[in-house]
Structures are given as structure tokens and as C-alpha cells.
Backbone as CSV, one residue per row, in Angstrom:
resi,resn,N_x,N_y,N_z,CA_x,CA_y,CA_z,C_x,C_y,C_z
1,UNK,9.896,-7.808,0.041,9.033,-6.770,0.519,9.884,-5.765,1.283
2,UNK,9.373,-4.565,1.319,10.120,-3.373,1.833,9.282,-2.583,2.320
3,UNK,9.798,-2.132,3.976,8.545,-0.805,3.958,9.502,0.467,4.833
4,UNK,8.897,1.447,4.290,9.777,2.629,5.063,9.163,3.715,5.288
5,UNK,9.495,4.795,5.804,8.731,5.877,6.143,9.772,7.322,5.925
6,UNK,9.722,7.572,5.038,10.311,9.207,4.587,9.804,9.923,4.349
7,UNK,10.265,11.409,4.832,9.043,12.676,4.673,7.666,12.409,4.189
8,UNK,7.809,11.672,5.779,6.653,11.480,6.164,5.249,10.916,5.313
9,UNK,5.708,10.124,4.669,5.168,9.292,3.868,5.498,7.546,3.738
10,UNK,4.298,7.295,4.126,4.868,5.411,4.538,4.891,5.146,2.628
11,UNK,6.080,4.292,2.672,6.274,3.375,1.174,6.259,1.985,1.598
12,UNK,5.772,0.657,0.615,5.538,-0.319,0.819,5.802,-0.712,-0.081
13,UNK,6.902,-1.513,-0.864,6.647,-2.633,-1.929,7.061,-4.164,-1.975
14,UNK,6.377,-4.183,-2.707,5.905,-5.522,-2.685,6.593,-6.613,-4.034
15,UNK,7.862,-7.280,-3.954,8.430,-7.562,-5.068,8.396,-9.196,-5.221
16,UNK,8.472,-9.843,-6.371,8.423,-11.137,-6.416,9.281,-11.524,-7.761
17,UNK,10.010,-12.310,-8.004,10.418,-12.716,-8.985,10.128,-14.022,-9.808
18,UNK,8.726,-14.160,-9.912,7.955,-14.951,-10.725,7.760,-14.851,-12.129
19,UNK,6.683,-15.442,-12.961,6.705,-15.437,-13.982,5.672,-14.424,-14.338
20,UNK,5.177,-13.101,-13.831,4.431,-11.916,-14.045,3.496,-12.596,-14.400
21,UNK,2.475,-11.602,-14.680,0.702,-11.971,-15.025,0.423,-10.948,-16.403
22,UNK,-0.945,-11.216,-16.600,-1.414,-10.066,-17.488,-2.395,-9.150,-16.496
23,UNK,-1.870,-7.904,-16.312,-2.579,-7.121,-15.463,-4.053,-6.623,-15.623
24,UNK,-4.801,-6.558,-17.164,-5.868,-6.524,-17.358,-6.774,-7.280,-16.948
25,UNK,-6.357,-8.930,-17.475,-6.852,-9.793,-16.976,-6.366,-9.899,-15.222
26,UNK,-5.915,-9.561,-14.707,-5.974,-10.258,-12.768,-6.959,-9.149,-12.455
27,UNK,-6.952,-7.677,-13.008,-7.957,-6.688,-12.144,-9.243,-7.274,-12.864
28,UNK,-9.606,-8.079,-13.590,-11.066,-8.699,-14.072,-11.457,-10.141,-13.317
29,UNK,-10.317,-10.950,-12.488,-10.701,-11.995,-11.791,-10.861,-12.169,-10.702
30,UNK,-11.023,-10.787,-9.946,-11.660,-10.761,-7.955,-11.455,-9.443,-7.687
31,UNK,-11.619,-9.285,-6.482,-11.691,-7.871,-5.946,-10.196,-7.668,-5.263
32,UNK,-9.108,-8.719,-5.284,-8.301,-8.678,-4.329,-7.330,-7.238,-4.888
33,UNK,-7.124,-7.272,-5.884,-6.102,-6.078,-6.308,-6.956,-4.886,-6.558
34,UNK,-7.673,-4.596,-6.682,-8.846,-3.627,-7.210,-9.184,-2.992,-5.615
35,UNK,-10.308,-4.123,-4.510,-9.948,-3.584,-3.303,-8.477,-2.837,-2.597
36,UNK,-7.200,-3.672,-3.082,-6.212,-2.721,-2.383,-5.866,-1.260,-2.880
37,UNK,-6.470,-1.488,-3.998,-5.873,0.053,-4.613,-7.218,1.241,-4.144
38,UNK,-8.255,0.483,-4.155,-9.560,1.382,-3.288,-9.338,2.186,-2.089
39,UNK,-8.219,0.812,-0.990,-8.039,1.698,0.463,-7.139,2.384,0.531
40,UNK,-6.104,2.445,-0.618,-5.051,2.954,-0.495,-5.248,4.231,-0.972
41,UNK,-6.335,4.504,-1.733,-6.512,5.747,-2.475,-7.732,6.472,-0.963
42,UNK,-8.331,5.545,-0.884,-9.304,6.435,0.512,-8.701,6.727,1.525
43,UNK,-7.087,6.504,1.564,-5.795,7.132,3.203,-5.101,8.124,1.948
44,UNK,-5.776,8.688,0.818,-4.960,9.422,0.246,-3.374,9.360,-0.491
45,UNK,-3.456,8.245,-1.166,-1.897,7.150,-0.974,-2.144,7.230,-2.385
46,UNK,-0.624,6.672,-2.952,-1.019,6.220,-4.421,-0.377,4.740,-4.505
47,UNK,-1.127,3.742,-5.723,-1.142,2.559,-5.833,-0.742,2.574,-6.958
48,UNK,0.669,1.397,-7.554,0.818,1.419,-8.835,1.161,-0.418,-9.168
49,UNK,1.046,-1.024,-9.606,1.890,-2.380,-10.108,2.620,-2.269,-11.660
50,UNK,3.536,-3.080,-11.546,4.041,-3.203,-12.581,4.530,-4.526,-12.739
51,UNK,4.827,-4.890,-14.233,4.914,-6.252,-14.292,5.437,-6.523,-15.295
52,UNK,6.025,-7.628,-15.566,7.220,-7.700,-16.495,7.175,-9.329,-16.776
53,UNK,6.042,-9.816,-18.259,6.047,-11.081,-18.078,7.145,-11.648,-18.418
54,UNK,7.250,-13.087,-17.140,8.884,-13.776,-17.491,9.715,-13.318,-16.377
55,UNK,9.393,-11.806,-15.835,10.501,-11.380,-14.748,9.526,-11.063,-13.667
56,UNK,8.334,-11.565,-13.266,7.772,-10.821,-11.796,6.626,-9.788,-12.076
57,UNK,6.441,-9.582,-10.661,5.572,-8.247,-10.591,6.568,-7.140,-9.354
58,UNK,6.079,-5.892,-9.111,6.027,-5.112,-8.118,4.857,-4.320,-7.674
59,UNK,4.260,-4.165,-6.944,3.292,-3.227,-6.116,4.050,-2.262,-5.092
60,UNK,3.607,-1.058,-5.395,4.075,0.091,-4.961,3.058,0.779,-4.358
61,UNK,3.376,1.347,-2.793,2.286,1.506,-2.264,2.829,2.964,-1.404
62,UNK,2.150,3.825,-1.758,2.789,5.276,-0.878,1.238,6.149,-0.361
63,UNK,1.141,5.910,1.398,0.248,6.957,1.478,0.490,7.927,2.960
64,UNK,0.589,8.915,2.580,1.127,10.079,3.446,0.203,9.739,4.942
65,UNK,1.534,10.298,5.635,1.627,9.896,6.862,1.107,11.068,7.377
66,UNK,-0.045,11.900,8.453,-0.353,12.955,9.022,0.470,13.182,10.347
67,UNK,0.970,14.182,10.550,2.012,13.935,11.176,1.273,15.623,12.522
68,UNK,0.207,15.774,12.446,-0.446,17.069,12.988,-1.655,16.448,13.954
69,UNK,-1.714,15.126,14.342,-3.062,14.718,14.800,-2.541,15.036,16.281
70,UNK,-3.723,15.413,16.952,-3.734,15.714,18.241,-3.189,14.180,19.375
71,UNK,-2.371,15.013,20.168,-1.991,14.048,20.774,-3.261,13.304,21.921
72,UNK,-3.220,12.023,22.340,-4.416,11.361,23.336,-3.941,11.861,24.639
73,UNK,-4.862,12.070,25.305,-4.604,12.304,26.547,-4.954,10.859,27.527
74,UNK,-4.197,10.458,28.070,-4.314,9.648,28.985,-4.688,10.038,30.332
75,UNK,-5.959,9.446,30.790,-6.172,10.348,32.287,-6.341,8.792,32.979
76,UNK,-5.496,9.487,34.202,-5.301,8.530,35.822,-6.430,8.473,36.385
77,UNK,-6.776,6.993,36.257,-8.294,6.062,36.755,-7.591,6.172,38.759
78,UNK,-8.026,6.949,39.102,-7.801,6.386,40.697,-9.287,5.997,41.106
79,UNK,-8.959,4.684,41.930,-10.008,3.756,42.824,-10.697,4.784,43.843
């Protein structure tokens, strides 16, 4: 696994060197991969897997970082 943050865009992947899947069939047996690619697309991100039966999978995960949000103001509680 790898995660980084360049112009301003967080990247995440996700690597394994297993015996890959069939990707049609895993997005038809739960919500688990289907949900991640849902939240990743609702932070404006893009979601990709790839897979290579015999050599693994990878999940690739990129969703831009806002880098303009107003800063919090912290205000001093005096007793």
C-alpha cells in the first residue's frame, strides 16, 4: 500500500500479489468494492482496479485535495 499527496491531490494504492479475481463477478458479490468507488467519486476522486489473473490486483484511488477552505478560528474560553 502507498499513499501520497501531490499537487494537491491525495493518491492511494492498494497492491497485492495474489492470485487476482474476476472483476465482474466481485462487483456482483457485496457492496464492498462498489461502495468504495461511490465515496470516492462523491469527494470528487477517481477509482480504478486492475487485475491480472495469476499476478494480483491494484486499486487506485485519487481524490483532489481543496486546498482554499477557510481557516477555523479558535477562540480563548476564559473562566
Amino acid at each position: 500500500m502507498s499513499i501520497s499527496g501531490i499537487d494537491d491531490v491525495l493518491h492511494l494504492a492498494i497492491r497485492d500479489d495474489g492470485h487476482g479475481f474476476d472483476l465482474d463477478q466481485a462487483k456482483g458479490k457485496g457492496l464492498g468494492l462498489i461502495s468504495m468507488e461511490e465515496r470516492v467519486r462523491h469527494l470528487g476522486g477517481t477509482f480504478s482496479i486492475s487485475v491480472k489473473p495469476g499476478d494480483g490486483a491494484c486499486i487506485e484511488i485519487r481524490i483532489p485535495l481543496e486546498t482554499n477552505l477557510p481557516m477555523l478560528a479558535v477562540e480563548s474560553i476564559t473562566p
